[in-house]
PAPAVEX-763444 format. One record per residue (C-alpha): y, x, z; residue in three letters. Coordinates in Angstrom, 2 decimals. Each point is the difference from the previous one (the first is absolute). Example, Ala and Ser with C-alpha at 12.3 -4.5 7.8 and 13.67 -1.06 7.14 Angstrom:
// residues 2
{{-4.50; 12.30; 7.80}; ALA}
{{3.44; 1.37; -0.66}; SER}
END
This chain:
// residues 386
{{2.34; 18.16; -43.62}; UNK}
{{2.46; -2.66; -1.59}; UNK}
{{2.81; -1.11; 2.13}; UNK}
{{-1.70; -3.75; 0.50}; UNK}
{{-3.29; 1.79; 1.45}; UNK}
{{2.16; 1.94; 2.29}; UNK}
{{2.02; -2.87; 1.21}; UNK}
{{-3.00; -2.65; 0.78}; UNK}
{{-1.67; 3.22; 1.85}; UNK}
{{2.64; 0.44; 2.00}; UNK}
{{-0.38; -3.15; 1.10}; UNK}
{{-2.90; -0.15; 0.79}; UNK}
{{0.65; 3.16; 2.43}; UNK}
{{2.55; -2.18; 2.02}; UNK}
{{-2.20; -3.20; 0.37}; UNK}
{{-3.12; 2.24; 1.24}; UNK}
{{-0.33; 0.69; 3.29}; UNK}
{{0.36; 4.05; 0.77}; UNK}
{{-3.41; 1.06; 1.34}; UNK}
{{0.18; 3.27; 1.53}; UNK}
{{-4.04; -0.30; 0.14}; UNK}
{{-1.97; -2.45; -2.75}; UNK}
{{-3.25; 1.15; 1.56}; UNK}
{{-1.85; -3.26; 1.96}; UNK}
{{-0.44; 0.77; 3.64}; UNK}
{{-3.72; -0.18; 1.65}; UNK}
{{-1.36; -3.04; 0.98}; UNK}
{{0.71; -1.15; 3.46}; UNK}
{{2.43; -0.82; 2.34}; UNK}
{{3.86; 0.60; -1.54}; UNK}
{{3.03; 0.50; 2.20}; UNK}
{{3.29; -1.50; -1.63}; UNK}
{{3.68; 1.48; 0.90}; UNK}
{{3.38; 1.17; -1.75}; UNK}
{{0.93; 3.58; -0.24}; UNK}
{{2.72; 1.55; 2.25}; UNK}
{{2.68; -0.43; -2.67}; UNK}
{{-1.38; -3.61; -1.07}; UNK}
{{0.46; 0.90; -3.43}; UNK}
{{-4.07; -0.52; -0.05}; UNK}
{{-2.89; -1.91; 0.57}; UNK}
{{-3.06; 1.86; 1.75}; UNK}
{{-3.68; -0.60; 0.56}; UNK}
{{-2.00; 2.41; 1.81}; UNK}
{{-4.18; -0.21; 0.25}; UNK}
{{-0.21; -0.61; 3.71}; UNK}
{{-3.25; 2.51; -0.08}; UNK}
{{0.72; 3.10; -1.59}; UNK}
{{3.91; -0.52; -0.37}; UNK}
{{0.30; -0.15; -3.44}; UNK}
{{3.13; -1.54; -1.16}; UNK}
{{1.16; -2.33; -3.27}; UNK}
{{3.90; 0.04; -0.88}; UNK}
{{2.38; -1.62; -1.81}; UNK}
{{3.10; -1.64; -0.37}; UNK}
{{2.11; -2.90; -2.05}; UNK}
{{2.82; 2.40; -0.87}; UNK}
{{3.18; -0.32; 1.89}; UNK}
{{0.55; -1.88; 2.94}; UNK}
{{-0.94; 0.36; 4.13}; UNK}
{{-4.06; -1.00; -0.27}; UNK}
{{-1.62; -2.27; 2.75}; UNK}
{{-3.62; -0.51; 0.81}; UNK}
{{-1.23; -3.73; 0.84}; UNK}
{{-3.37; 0.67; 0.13}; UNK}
{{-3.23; -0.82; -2.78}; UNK}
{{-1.28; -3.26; -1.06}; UNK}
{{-2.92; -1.61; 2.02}; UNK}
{{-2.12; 1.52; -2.60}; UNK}
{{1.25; 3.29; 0.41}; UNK}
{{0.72; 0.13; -4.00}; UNK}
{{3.68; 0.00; -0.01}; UNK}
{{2.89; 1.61; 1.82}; UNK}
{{2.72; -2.09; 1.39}; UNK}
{{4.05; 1.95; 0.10}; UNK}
{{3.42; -0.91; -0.22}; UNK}
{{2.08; 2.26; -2.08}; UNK}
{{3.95; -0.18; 0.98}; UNK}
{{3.03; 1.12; -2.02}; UNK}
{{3.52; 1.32; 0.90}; UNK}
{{1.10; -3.67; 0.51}; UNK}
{{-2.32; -0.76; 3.52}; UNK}
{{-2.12; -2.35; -2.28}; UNK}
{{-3.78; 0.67; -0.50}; UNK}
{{-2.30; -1.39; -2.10}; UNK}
{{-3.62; -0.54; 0.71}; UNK}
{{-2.93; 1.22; -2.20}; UNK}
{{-3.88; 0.22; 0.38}; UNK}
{{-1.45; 2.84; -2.07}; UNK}
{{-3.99; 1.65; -0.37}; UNK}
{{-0.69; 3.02; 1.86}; UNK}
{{1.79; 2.63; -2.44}; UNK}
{{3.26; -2.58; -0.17}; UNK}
{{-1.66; -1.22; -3.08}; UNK}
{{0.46; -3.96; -1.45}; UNK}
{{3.23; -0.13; 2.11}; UNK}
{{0.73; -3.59; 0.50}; UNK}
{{3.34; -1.18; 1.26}; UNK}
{{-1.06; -3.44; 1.94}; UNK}
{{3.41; -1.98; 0.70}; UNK}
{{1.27; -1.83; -2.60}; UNK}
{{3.90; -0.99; 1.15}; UNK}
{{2.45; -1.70; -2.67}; UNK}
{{2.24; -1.77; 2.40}; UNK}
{{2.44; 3.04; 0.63}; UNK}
{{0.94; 3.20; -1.97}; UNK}
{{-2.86; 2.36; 0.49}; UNK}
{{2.13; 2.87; 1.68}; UNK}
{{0.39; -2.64; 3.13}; UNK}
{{-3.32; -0.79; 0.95}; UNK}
{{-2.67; 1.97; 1.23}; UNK}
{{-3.13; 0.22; 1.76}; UNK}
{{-1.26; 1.36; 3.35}; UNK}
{{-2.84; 0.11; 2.32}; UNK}
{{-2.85; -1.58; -2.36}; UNK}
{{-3.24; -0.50; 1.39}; UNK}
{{-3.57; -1.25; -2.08}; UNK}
{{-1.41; -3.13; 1.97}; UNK}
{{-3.69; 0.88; 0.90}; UNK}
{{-1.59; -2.35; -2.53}; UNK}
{{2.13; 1.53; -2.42}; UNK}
{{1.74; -2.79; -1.76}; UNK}
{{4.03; 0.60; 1.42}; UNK}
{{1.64; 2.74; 0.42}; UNK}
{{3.05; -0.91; 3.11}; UNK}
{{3.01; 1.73; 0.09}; UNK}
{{3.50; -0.07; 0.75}; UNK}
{{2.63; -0.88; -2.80}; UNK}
{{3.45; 1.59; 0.21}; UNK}
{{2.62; -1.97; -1.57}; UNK}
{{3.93; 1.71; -0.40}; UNK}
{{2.25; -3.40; -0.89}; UNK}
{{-2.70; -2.72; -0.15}; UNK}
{{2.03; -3.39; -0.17}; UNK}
{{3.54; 1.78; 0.80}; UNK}
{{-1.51; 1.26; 3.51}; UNK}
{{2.34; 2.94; 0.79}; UNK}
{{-3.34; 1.31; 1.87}; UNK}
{{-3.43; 1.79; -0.80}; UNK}
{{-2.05; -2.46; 0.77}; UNK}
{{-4.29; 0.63; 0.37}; UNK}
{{-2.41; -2.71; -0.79}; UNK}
{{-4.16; 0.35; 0.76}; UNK}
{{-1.62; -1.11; -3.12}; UNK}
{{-3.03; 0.49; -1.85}; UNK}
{{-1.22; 0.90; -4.14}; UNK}
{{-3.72; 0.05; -1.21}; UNK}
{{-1.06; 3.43; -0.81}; UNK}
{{0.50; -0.77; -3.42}; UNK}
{{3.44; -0.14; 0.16}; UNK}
{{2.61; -2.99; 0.38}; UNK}
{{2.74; -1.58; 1.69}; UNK}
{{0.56; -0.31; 3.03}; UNK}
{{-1.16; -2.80; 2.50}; UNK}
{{1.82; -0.36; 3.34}; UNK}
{{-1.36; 0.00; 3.35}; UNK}
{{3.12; 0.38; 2.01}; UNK}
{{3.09; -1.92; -0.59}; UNK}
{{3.09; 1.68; 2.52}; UNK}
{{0.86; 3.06; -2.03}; UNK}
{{-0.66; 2.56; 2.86}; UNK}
{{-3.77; 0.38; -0.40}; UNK}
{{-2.18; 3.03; 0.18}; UNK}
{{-3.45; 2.31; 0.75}; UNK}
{{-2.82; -2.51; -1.56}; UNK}
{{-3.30; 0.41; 1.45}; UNK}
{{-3.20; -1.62; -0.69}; UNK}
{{-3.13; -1.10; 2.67}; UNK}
{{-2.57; 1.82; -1.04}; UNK}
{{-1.51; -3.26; -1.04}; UNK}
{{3.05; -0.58; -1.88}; UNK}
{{0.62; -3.34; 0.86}; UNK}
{{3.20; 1.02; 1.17}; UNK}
{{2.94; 2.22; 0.00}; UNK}
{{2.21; 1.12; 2.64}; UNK}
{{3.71; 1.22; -0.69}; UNK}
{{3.18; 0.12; 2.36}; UNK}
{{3.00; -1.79; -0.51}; UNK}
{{3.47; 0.88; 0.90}; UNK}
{{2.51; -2.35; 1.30}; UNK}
{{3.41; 0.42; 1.74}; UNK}
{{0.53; -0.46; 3.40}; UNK}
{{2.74; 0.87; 2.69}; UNK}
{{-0.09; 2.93; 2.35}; UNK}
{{-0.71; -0.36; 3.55}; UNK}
{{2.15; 1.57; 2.77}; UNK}
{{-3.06; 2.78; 0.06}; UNK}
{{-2.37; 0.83; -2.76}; UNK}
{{-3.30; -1.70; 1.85}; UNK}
{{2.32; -2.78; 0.38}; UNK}
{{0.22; -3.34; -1.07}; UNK}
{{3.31; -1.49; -1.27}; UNK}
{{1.43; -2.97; 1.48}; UNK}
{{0.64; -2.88; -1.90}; UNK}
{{4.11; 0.16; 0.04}; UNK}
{{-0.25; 3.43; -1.05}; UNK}
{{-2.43; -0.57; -2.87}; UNK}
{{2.76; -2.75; -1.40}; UNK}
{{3.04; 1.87; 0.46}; UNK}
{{-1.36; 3.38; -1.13}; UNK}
{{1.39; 1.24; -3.70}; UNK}
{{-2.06; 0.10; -3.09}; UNK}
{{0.26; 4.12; 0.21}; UNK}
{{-0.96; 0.56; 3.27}; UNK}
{{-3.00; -2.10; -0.25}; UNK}
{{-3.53; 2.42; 0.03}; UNK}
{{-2.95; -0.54; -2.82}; UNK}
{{-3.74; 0.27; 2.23}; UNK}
{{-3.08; -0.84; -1.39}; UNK}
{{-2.82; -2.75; 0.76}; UNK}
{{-3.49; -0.17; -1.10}; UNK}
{{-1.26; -2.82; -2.25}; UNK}
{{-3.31; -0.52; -1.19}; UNK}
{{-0.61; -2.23; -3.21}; UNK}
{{-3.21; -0.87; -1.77}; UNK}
{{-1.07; 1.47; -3.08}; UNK}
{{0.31; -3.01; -2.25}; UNK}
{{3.93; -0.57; 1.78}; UNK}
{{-0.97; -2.74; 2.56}; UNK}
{{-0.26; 0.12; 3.70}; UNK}
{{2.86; 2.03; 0.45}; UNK}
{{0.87; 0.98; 3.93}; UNK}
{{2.34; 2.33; 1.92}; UNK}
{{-2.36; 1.63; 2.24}; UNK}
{{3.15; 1.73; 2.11}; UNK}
{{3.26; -1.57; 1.74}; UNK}
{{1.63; 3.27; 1.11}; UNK}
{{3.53; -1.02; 1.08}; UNK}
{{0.50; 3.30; -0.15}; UNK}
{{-1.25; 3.58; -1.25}; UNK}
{{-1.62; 0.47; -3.65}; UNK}
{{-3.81; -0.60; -1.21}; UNK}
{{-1.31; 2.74; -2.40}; UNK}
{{-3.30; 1.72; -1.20}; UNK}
{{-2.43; -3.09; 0.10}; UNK}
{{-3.74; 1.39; 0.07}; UNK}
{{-2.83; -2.06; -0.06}; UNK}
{{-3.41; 0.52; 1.87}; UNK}
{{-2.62; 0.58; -1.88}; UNK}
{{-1.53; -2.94; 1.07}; UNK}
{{2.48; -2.00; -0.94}; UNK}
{{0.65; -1.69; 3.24}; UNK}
{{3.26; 1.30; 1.13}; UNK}
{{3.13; 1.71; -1.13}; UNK}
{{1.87; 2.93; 1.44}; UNK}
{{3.38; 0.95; -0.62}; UNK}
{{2.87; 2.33; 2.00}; UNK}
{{2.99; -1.78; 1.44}; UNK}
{{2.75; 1.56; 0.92}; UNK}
{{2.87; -1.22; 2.25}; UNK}
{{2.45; 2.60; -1.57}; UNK}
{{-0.37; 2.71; -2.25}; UNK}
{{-2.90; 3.10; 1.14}; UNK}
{{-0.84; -2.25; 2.92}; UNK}
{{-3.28; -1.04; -1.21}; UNK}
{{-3.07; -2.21; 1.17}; UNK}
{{-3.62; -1.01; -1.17}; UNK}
{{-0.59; -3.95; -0.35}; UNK}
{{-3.00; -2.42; -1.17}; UNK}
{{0.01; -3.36; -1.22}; UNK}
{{-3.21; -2.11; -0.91}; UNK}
{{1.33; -1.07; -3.53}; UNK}
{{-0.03; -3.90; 0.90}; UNK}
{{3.24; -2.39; 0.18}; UNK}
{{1.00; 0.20; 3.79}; UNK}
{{-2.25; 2.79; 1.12}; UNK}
{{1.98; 2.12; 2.66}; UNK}
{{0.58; 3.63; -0.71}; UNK}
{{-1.29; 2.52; 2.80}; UNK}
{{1.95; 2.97; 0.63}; UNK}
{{-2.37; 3.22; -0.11}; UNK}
{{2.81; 2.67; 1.16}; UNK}
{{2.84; -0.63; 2.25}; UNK}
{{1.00; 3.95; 0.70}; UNK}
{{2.36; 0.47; -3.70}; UNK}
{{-1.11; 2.78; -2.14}; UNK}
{{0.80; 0.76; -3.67}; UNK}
{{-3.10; -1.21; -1.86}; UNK}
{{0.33; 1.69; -3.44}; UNK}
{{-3.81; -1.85; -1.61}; UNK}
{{-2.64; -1.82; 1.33}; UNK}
{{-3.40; -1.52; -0.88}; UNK}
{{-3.04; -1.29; 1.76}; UNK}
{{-3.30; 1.44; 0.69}; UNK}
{{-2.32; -0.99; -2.97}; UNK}
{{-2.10; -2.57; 2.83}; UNK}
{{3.45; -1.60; 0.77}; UNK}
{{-0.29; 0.67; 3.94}; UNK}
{{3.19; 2.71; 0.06}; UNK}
{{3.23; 0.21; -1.80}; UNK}
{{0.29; 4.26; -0.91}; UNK}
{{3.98; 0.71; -0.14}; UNK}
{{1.85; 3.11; -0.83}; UNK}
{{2.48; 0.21; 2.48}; UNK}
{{2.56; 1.66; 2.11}; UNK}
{{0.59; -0.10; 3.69}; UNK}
{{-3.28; -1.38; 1.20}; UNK}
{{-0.69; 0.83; 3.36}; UNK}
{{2.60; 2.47; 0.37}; UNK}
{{-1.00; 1.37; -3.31}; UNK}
{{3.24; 1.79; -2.19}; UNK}
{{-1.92; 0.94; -2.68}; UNK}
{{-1.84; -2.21; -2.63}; UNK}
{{-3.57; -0.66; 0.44}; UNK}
{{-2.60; -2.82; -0.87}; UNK}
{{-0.46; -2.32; 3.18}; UNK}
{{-2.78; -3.28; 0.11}; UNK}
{{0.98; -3.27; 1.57}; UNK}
{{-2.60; -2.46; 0.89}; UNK}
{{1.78; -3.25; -1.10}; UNK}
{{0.82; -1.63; 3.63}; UNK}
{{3.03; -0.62; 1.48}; UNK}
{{1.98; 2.57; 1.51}; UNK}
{{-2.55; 3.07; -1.08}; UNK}
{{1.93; 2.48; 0.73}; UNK}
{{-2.56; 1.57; 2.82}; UNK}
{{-3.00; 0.02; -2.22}; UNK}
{{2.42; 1.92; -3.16}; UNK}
{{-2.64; 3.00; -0.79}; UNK}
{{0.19; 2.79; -2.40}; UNK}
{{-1.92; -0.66; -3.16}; UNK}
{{-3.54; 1.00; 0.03}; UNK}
{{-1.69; 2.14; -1.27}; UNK}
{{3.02; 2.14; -0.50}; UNK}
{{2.29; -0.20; 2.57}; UNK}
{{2.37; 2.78; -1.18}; UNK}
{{1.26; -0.78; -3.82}; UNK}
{{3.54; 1.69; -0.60}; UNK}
{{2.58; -2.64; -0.68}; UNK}
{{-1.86; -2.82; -1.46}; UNK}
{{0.90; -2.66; -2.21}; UNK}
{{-1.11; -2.66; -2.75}; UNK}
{{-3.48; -0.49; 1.81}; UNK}
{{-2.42; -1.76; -2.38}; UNK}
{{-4.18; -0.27; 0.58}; UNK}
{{-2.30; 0.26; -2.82}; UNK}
{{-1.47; -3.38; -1.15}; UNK}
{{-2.93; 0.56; 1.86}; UNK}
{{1.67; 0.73; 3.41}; UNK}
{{-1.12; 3.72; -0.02}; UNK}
{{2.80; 2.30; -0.74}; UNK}
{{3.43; 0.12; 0.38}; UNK}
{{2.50; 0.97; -2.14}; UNK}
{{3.69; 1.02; 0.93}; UNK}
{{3.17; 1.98; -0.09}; UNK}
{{0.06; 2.87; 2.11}; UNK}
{{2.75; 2.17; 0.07}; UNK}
{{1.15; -1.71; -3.51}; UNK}
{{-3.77; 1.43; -1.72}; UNK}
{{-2.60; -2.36; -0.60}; UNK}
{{-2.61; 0.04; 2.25}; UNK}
{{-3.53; -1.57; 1.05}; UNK}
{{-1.67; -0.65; 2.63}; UNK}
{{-3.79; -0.22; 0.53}; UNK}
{{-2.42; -1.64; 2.71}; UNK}
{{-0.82; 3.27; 1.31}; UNK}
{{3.77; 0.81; 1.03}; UNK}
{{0.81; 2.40; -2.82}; UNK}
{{2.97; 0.44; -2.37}; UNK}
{{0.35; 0.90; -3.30}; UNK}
{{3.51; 0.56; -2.00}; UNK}
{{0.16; -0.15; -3.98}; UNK}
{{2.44; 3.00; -1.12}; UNK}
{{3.35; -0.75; -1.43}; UNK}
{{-0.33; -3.93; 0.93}; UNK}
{{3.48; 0.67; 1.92}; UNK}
{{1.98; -3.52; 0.09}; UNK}
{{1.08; -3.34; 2.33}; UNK}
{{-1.85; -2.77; -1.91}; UNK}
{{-2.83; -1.91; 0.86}; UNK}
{{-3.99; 0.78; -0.28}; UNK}
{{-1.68; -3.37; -1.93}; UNK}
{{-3.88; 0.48; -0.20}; UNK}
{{-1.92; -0.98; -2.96}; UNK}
{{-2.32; -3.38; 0.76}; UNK}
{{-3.65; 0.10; 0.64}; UNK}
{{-0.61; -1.71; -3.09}; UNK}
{{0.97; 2.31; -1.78}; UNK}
{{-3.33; 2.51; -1.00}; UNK}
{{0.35; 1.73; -3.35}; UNK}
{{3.39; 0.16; -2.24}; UNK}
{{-2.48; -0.49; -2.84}; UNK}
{{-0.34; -3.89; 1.62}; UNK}
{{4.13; -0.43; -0.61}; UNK}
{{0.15; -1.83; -3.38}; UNK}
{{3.49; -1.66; 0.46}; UNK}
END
């Protein structure tokens, strides 16, 4: 073998993803997640618990989720300098395609997080991370959005302290949080009075989160919260579309379940009063219960999965998920595209849950990421041209 052969062969070994399995998986319903070590990408067949791995080389691996289609696999890979980079891959990690295209600063202070495919499929959102960005001393974090097909970035958000996109399921429109600074109260459920907000140092001033919802195309952009204090996180739509949960949380571990009807001026309703520590949550695939994984529901130490009808002050009607009531320290809670499984974390092993109440673990699935589900478009891997 002459030295040039070797060379362009070994580069071809470092641009190709490492599969540690090239066969396809079965038809059906896939199950996408990140190893325990992230160093990998893995799909399992949600059936017979086949699984499909492989990784981009080095860097910490993060799942997104697959393309409406189902053809392509959505990660972030990050390096040793905090900054990842987003790519959507085939099945295998094959036709890797790197989809932000970012001139305006050095390339080792910029990087992407949290990208999400819009369910039409034409944008994929995301937060940009920018070290430096017109002398600010500060990471800041835009929302924005590329076509599948790679580009640059277009902006949704313009304060610098923007995060978690997600779409309606119509995808109309996107919900994110936004951070802004505001000045302590004498307690942390309280509100600060006005000659404290004005005389209170730049340092000592707290960062909390509201929600925001903007249209797909950038117009009609609201806040849908006015929390004077406490911090917005985890947005979830209803499957319907009609309404938005998210946790607030007066101070940190002191948690509580909201919903907001994504229209300008619509009133939240607080679902929980009594804090807890919710760690995930979701809604029931008809939209009439939020499911959390949480701590210290009624009286509760341990973790376990809890529904809420979506009514103020629900406290009193919180019941243990049915039809397993008992699932060992849950987490990640995600239902099948069809509304009749659910998969999870249980105990850090991947886990699913059927309509009948049982559970089944996949061996050596051990790991803290979440569970992404493969659409019900998707029907044979032979359909996946692009």
């Amino acid at each position: 073998m002459s030295p040039l052969t070797l060379f362009l062969l070994l580069i071809l070994l470092l641009i190709s993803p490492l599969a540690a399995q090239i066969n396809p998986l079965p038809d059906g319903a896939l199950l996408l997640t990140t190893n325990g070590t992230q160093d990998s990408i893995v799909l399992i067949h949600a059936d017979s618990g086949q699984t499909q791995t492989f990784s981009l080389g080095a860097g910490l691996h993060t799942a997104w989720g697959f393309s409406p289609d189902g053809c392509r696999v959505l990660l972030t890979v990050m390096s040793g300098d905090g900054l990842a980079r987003a790519y959507s891959t085939r099945h295998d990690g094959s036709d890797v395609r790197e989809l932000v295209l970012y001139d305006e600063l050095p390339r080792a202070q910029w990087g992407i997080w949290e990208p999400t495919w819009s369910p039409a499929g034409d944008k994929i959102a995301f937060t940009l991370l920018r070290d430096g960005f017109e002398g600010n001393p500060e990471r800041t974090y835009h929302v924005a959005w590329v076509s599948p097909d790679a580009g640059a970035p277009t902006f949704y958000s313009v304060t610098g302290q923007e995060h978690t996109p997600v779409w309606s399921p119509d995808g109309a429109q996107l919900a994110y949080v936004s951070y802004e600074k505001r000045a302590p109260g004498q307690r942390f459920d309280a509100t600060a009075e006005p000659d404290i907000a004005t005389a209170t140092p730049p340092e000592e001033l707290l960062s909390e989160a509201d929600l925001w919802v903007v249209g797909a195309d950038g117009t009609g952009k609201f806040r849908a919260t006015f929390f004077e204090t406490g911090n917005v996180r985890a947005p979830r739509w209803s499957p319907s579309g009609e309404r938005l949960s998210f946790v607030m949380s007066p101070s940190a571990s002191n948690d509580t379940l909201w919903v907001v009807r994504p229209e300008a001026g619509a009133k939240p309703v607080q679902i929980t009063y009594a804090y807890n520590l919710t760690l995930d949550h979701t809604w029931l695939p008809d939209s009439s219960a939020l499911l959390a994984s949480a701590r210290a529901v009624n009286d509760t130490p341990t973790a376990a999965l809890w529904t809420f009808p979506p009514q103020e002050g629900a406290d009193g009607s919180a019941a243990l998920y049915a039809p397993l009531e008992t699932i060992p320290y849950p987490d990640y809670p995600a239902f099948s595209p069809d509304g009749t499984r659910l998969a999870l974390r249980s105990g850090y092993r991947v886990g699913i849950v059927d309509s009948d109440g049982s559970l089944t673990y996949f061996k050596d699935l051990e790991g803290n990421m979440p569970i992404y589900w493969s659409p019900n478009s998707l029907i044979s891997s032979e359909d996946c041209v692009n």
